[in-house]
N, C-alpha and C positions, 0 to 999 in steps of 0.2 A: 568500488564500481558496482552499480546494481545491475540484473541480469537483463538483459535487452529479450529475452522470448518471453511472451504474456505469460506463461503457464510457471515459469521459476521466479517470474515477477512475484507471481501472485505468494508463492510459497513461504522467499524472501521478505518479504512485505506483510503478512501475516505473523512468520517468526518474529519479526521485530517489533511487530505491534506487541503481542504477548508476551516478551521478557523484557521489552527494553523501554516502550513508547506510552504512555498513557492515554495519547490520541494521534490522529494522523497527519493534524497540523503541526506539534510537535516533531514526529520522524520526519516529514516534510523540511521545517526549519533546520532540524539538528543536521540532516541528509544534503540538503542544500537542493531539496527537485520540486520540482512543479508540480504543483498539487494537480491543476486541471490536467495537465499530459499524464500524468502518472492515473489517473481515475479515470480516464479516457480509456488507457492502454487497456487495464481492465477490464471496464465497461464492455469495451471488442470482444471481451471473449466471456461476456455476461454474467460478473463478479461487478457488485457495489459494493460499497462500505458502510457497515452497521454500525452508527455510531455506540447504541447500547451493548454490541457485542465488543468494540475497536475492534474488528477483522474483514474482511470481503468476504461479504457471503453470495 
């Protein structure tokens, strides 16, 4: 289960880019979530996704 508050979103979602995911449409697929809800959530609390970094910056 991923964390439902933006801010341990963001944290979870960052750690698994870095050890696990090589991009965010991969953890998306692997995860089984919605890409647009999940960058959305983000987005709220003004975190995007660097594709060249794979993290929300």
């Amino acid at each position: 289960m991923i964390p439902k508050d933006p801010v341990m979103l963001l944290s979870f979602v960052n750690l698994k880019l870095r050890d696990f995911y090589g991009s965010l449409d991969v953890l998306c697929e692997e995860l089984a979530l919605n890409r647009q809800e999940l960058t959305d959530k983000l987005a709220a609390i003004d975190y995007h996704y660097d594709k060249e970094r794979n993290q929300f910056v």
